[in-house]
CHARMM internal coordinates of N, CA and C (Angstrom, degrees):
IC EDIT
DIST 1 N 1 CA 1.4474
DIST 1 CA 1 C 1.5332
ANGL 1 N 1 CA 1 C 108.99
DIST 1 C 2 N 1.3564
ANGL 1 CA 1 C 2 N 116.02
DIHE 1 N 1 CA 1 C 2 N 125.75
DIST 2 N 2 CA 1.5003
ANGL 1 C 2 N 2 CA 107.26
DIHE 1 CA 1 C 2 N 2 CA 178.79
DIST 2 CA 2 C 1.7772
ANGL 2 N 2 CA 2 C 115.41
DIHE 1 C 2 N 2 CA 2 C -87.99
DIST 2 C 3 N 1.3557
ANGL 2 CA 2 C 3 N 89.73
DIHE 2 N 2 CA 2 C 3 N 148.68
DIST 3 N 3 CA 1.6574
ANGL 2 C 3 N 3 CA 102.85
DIHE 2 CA 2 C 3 N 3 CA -175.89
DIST 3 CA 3 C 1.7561
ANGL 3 N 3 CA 3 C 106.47
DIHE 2 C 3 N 3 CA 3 C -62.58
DIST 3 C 4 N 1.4094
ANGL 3 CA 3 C 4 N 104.94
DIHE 3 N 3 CA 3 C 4 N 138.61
DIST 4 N 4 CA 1.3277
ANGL 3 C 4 N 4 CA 104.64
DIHE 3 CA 3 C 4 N 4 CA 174.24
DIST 4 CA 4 C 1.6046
ANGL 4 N 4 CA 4 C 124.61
DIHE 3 C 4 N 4 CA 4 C 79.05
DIST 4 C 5 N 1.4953
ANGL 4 CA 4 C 5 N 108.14
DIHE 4 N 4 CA 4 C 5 N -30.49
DIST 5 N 5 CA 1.1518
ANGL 4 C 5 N 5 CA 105.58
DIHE 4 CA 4 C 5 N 5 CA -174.00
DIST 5 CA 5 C 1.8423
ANGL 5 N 5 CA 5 C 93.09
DIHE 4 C 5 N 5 CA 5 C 109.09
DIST 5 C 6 N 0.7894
ANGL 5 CA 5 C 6 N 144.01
DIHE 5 N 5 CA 5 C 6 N -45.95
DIST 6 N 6 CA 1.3923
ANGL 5 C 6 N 6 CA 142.57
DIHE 5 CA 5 C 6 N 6 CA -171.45
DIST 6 CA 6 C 1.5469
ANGL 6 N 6 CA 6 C 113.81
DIHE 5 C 6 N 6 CA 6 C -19.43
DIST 6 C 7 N 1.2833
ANGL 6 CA 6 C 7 N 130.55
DIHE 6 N 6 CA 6 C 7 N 148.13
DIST 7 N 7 CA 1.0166
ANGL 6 C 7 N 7 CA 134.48
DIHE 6 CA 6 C 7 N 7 CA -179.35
DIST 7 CA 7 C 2.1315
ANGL 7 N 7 CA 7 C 107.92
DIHE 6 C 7 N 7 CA 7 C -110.35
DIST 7 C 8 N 0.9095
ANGL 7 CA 7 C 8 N 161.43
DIHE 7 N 7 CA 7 C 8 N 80.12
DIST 8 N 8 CA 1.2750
ANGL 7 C 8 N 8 CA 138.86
DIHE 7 CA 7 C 8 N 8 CA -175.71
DIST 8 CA 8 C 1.4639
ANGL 8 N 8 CA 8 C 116.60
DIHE 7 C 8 N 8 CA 8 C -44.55
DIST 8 C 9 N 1.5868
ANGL 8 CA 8 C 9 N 111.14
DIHE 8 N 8 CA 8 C 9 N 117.98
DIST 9 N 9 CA 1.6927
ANGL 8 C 9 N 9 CA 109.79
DIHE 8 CA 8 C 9 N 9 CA -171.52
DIST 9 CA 9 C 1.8253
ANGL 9 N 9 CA 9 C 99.73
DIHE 8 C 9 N 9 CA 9 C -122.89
DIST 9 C 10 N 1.3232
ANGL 9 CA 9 C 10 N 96.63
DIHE 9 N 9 CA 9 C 10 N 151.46
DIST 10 N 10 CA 1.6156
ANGL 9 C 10 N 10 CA 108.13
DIHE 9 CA 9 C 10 N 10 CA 176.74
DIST 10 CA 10 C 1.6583
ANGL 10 N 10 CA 10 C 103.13
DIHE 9 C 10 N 10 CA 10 C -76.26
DIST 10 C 11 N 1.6113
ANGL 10 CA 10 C 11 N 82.90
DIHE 10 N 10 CA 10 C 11 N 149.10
DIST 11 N 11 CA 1.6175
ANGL 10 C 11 N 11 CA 86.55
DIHE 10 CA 10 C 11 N 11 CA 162.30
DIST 11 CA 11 C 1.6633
ANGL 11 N 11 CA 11 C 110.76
DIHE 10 C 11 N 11 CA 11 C -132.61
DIST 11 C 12 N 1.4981
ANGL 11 CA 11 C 12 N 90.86
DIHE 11 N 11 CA 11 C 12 N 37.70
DIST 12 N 12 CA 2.0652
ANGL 11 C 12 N 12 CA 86.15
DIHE 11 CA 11 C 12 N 12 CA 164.16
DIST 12 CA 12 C 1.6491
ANGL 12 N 12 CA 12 C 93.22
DIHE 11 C 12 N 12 CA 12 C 93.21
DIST 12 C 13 N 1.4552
ANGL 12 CA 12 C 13 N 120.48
DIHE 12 N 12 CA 12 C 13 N -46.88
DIST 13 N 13 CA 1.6360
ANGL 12 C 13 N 13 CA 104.17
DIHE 12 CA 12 C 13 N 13 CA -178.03
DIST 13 CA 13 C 1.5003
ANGL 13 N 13 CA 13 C 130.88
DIHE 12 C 13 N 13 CA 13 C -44.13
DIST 13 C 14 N 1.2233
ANGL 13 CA 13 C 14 N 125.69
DIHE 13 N 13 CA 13 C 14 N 145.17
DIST 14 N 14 CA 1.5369
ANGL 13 C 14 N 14 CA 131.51
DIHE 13 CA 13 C 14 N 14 CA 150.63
DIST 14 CA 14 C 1.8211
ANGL 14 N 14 CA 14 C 112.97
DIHE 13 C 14 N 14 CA 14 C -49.68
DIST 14 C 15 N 1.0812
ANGL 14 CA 14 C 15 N 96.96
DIHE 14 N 14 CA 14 C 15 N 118.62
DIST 15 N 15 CA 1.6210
ANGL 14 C 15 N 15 CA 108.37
DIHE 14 CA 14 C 15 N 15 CA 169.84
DIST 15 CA 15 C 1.2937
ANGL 15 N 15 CA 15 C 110.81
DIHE 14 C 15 N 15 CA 15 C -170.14
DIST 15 C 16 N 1.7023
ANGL 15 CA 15 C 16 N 88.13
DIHE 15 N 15 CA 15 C 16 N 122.66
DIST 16 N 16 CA 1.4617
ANGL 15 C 16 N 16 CA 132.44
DIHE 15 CA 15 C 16 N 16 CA -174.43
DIST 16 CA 16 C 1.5328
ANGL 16 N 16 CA 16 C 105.97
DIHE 15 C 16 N 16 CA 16 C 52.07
DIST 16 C 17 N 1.4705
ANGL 16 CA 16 C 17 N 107.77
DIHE 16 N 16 CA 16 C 17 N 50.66
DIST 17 N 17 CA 1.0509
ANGL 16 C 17 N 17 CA 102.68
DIHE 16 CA 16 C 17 N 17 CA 164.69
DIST 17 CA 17 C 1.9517
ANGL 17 N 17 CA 17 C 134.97
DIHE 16 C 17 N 17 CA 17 C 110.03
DIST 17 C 18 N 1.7517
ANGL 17 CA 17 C 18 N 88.98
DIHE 17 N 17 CA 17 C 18 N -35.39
DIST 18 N 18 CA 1.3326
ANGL 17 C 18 N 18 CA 126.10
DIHE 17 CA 17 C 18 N 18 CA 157.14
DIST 18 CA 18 C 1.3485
ANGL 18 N 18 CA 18 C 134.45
DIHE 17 C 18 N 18 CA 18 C -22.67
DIST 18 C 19 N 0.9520
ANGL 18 CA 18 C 19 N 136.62
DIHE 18 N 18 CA 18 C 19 N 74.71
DIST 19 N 19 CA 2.0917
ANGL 18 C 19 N 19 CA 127.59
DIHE 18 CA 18 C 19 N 19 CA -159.73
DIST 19 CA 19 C 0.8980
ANGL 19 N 19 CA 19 C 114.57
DIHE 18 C 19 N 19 CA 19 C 106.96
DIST 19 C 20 N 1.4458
ANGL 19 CA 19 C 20 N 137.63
DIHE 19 N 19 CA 19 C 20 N 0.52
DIST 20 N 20 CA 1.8084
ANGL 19 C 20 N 20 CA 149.25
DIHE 19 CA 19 C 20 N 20 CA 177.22
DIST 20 CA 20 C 1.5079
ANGL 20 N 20 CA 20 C 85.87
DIHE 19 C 20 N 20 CA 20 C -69.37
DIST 20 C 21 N 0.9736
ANGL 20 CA 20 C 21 N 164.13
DIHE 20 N 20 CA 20 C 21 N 100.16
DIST 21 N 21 CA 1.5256
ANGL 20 C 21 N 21 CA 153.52
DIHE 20 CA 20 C 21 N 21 CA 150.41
DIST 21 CA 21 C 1.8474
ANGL 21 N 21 CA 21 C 93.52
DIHE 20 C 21 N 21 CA 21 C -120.18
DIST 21 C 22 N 1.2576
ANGL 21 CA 21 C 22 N 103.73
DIHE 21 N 21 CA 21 C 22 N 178.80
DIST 22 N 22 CA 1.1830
ANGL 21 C 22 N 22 CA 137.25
DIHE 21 CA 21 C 22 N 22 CA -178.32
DIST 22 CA 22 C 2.4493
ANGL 22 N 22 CA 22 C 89.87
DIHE 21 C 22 N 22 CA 22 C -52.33
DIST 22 C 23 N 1.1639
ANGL 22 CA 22 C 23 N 108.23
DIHE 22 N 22 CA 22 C 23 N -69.71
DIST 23 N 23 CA 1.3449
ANGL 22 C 23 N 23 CA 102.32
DIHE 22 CA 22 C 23 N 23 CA -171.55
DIST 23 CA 23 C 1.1988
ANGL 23 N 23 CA 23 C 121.50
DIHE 22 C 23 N 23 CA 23 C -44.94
DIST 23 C 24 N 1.2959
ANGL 23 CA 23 C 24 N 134.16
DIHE 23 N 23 CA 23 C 24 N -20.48
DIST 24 N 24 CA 1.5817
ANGL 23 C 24 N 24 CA 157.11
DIHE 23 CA 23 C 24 N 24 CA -174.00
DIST 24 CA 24 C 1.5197
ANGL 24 N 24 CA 24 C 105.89
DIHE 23 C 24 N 24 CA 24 C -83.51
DIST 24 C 25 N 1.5513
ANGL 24 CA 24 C 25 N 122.07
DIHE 24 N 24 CA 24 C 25 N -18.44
DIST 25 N 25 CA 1.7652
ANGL 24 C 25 N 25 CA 107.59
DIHE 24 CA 24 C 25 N 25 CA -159.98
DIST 25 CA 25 C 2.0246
ANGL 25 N 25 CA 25 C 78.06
DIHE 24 C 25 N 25 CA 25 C -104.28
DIST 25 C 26 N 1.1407
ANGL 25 CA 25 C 26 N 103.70
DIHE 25 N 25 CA 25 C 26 N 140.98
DIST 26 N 26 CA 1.6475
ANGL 25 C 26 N 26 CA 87.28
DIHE 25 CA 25 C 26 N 26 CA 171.32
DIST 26 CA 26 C 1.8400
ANGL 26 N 26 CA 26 C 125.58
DIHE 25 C 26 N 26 CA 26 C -81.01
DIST 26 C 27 N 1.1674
ANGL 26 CA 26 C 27 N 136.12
DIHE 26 N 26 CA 26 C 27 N 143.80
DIST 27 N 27 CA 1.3758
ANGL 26 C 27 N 27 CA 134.30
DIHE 26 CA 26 C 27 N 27 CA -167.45
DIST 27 CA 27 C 1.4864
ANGL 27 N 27 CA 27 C 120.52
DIHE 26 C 27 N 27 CA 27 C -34.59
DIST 27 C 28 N 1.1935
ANGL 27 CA 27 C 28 N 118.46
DIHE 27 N 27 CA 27 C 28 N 146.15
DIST 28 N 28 CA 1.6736
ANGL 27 C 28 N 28 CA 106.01
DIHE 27 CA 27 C 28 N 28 CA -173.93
DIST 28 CA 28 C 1.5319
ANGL 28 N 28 CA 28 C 109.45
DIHE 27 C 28 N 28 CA 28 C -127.68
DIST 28 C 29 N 1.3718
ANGL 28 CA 28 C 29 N 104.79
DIHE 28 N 28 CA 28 C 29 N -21.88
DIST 29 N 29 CA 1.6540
ANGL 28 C 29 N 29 CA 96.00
DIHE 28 CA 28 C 29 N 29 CA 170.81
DIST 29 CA 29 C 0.9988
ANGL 29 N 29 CA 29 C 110.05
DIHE 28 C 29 N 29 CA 29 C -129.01
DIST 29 C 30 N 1.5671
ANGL 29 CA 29 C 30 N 112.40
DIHE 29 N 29 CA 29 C 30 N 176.17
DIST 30 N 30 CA 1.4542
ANGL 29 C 30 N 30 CA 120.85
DIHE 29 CA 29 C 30 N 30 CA -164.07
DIST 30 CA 30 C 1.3863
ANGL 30 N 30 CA 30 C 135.59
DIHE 29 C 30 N 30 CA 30 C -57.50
DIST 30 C 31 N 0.9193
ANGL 30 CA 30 C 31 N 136.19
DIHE 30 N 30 CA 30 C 31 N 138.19
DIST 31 N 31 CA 1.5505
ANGL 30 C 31 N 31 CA 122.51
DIHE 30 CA 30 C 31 N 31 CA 168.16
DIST 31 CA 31 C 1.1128
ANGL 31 N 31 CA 31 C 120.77
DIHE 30 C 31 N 31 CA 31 C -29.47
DIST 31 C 32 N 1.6228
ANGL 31 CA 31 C 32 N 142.09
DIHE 31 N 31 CA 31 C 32 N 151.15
DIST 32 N 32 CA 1.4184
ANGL 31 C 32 N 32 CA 127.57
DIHE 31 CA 31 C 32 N 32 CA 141.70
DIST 32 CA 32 C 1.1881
ANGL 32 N 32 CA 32 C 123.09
DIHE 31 C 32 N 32 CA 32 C -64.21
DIST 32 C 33 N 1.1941
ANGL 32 CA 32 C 33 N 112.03
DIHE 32 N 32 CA 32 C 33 N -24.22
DIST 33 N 33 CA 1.7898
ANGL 32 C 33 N 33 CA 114.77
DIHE 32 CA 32 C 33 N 33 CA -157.49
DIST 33 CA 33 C 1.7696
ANGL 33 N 33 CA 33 C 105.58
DIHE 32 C 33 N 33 CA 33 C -72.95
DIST 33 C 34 N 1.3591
ANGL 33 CA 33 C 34 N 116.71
DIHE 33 N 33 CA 33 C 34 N 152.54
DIST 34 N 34 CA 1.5942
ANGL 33 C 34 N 34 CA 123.05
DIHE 33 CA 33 C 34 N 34 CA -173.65
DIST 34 CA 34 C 1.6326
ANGL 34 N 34 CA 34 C 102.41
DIHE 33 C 34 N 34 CA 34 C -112.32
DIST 34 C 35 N 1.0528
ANGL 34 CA 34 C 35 N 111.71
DIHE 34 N 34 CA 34 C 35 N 130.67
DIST 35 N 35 CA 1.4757
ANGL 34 C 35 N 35 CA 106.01
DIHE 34 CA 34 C 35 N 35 CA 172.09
DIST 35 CA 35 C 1.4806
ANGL 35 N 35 CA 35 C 130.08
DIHE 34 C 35 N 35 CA 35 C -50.98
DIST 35 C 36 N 1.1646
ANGL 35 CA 35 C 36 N 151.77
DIHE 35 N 35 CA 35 C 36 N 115.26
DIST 36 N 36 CA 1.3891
ANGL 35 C 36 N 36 CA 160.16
DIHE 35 CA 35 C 36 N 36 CA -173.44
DIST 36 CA 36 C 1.5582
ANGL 36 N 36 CA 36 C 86.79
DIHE 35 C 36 N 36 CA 36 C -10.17
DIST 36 C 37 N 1.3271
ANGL 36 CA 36 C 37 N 127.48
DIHE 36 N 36 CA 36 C 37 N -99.51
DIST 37 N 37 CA 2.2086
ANGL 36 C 37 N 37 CA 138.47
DIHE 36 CA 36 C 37 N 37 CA 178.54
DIST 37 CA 37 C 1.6868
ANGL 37 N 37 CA 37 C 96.68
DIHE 36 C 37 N 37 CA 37 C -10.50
DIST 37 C 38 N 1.1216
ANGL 37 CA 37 C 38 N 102.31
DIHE 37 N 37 CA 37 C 38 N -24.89
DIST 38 N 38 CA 1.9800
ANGL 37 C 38 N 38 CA 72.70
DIHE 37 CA 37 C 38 N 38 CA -175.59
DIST 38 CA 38 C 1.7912
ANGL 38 N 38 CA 38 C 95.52
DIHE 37 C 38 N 38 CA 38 C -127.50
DIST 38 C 39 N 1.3663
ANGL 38 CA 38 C 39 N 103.54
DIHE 38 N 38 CA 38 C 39 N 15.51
DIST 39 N 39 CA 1.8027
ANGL 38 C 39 N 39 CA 83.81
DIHE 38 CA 38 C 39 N 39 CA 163.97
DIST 39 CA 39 C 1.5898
ANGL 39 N 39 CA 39 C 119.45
DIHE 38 C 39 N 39 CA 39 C -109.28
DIST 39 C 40 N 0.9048
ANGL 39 CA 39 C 40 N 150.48
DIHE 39 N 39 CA 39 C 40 N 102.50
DIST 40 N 40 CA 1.7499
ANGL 39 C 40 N 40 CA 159.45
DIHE 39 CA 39 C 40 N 40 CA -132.37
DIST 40 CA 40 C 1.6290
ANGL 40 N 40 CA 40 C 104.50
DIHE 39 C 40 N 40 CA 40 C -85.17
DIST 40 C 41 N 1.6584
ANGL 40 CA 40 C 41 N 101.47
DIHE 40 N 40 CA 40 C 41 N -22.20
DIST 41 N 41 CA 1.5303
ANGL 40 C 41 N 41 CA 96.23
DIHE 40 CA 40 C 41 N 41 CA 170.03
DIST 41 CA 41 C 1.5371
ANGL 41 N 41 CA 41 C 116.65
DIHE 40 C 41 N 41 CA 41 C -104.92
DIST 41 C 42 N 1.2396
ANGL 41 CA 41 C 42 N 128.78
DIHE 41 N 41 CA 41 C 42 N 29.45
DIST 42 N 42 CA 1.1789
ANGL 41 C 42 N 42 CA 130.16
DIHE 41 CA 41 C 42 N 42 CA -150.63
DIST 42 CA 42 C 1.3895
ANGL 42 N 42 CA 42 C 116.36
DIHE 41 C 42 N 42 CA 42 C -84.58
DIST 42 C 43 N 1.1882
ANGL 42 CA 42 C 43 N 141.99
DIHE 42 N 42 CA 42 C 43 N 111.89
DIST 43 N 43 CA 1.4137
ANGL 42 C 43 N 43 CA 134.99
DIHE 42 CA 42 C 43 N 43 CA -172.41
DIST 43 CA 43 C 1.5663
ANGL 43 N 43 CA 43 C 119.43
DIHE 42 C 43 N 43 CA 43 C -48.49
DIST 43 C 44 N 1.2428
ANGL 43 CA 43 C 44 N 118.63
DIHE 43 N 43 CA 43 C 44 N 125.34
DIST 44 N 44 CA 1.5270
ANGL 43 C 44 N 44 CA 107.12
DIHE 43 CA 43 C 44 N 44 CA -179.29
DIST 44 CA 44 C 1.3876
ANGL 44 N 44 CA 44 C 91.99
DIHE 43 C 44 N 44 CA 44 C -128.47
DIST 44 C 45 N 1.6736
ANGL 44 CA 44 C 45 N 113.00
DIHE 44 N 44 CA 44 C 45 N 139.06
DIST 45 N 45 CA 1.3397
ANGL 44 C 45 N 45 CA 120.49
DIHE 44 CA 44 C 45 N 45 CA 177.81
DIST 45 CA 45 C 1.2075
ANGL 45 N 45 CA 45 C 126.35
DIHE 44 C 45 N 45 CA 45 C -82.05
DIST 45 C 46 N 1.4297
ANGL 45 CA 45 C 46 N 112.47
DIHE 45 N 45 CA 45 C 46 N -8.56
DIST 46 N 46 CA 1.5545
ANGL 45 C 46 N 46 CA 122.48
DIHE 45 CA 45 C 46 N 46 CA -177.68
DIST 46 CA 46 C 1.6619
ANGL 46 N 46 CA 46 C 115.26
DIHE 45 C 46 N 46 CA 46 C -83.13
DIST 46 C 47 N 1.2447
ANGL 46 CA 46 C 47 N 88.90
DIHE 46 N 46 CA 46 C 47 N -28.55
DIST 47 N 47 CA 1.5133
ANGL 46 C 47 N 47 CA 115.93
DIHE 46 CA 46 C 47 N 47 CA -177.17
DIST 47 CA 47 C 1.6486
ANGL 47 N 47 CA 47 C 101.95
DIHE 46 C 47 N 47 CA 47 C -68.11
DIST 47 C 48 N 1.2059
ANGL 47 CA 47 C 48 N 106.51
DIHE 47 N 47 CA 47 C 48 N -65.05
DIST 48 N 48 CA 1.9557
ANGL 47 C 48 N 48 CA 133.61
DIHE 47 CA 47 C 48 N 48 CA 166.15
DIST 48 CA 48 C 1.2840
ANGL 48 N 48 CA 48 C 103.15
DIHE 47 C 48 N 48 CA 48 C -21.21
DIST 48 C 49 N 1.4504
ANGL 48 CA 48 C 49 N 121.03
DIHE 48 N 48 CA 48 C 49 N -68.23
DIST 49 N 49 CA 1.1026
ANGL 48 C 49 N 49 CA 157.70
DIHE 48 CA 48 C 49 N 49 CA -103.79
DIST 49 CA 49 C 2.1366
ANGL 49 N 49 CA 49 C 88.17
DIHE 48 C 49 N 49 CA 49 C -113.58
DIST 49 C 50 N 1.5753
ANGL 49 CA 49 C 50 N 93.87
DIHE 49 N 49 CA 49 C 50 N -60.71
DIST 50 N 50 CA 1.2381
ANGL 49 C 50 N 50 CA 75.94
DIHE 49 CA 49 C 50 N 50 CA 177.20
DIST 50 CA 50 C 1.3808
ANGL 50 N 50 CA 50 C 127.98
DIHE 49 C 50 N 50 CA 50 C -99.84
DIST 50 C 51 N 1.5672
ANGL 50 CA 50 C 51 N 120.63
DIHE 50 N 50 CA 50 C 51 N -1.75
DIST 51 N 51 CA 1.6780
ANGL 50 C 51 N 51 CA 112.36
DIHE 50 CA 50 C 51 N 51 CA 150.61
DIST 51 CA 51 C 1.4000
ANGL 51 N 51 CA 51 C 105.40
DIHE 50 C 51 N 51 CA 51 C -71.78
DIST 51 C 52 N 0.8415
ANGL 51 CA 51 C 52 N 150.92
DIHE 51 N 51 CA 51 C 52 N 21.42
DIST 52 N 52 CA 1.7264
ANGL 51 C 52 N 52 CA 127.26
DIHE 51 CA 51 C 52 N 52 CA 165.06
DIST 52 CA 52 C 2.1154
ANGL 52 N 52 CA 52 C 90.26
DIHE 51 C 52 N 52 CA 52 C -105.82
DIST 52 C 53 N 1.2423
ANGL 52 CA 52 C 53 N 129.98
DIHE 52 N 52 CA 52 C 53 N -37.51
DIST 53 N 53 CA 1.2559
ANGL 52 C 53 N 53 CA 113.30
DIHE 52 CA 52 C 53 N 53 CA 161.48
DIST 53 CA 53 C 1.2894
ANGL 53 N 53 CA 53 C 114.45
DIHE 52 C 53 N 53 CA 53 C -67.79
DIST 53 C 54 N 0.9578
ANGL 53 CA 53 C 54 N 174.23
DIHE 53 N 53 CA 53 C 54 N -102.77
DIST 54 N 54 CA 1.2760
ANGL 53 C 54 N 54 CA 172.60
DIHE 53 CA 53 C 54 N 54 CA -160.28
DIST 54 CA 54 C 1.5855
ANGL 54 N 54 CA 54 C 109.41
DIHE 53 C 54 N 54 CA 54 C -27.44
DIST 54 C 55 N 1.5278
ANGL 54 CA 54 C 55 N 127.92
DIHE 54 N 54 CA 54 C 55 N -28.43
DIST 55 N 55 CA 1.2059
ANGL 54 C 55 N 55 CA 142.86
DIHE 54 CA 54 C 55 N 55 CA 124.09
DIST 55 CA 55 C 1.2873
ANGL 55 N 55 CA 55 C 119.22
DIHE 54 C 55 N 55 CA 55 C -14.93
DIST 55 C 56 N 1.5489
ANGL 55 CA 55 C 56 N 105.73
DIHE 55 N 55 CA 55 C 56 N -68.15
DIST 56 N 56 CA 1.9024
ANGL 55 C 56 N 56 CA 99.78
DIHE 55 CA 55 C 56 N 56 CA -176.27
DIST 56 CA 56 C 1.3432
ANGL 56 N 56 CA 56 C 104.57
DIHE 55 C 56 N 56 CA 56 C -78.22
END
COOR INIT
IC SEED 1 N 1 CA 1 C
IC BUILD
């Protein structure tokens, strides 16, 4: 039975070990993703943008 009524609540710290997971180590390799300039199929909205006017 806890004293007082108290609840024990986290405050985000590491203890004993607790929160070490995968989200905690920071990233180590590269992205997959390619920047828009070097992908050849890449959606561009301006492009979009102006066949759907030329459309109406």
């Amino acid at each position: 039975m806890a004293e007082n009524g108290s609840v024990p609540v986290s405050d985000g710290s590491e203890q004993n070990g607790v929160g070490s997971g995968p989200a905690a180590e920071p990233q180590t390799e590269p992205s997959p993703r390619q920047p828009r300039a070097e992908r050849e199929d890449a959606f561009a909205f301006s492009s979009w943008l102006l066949e759907g006017m030329a459309g109406l």
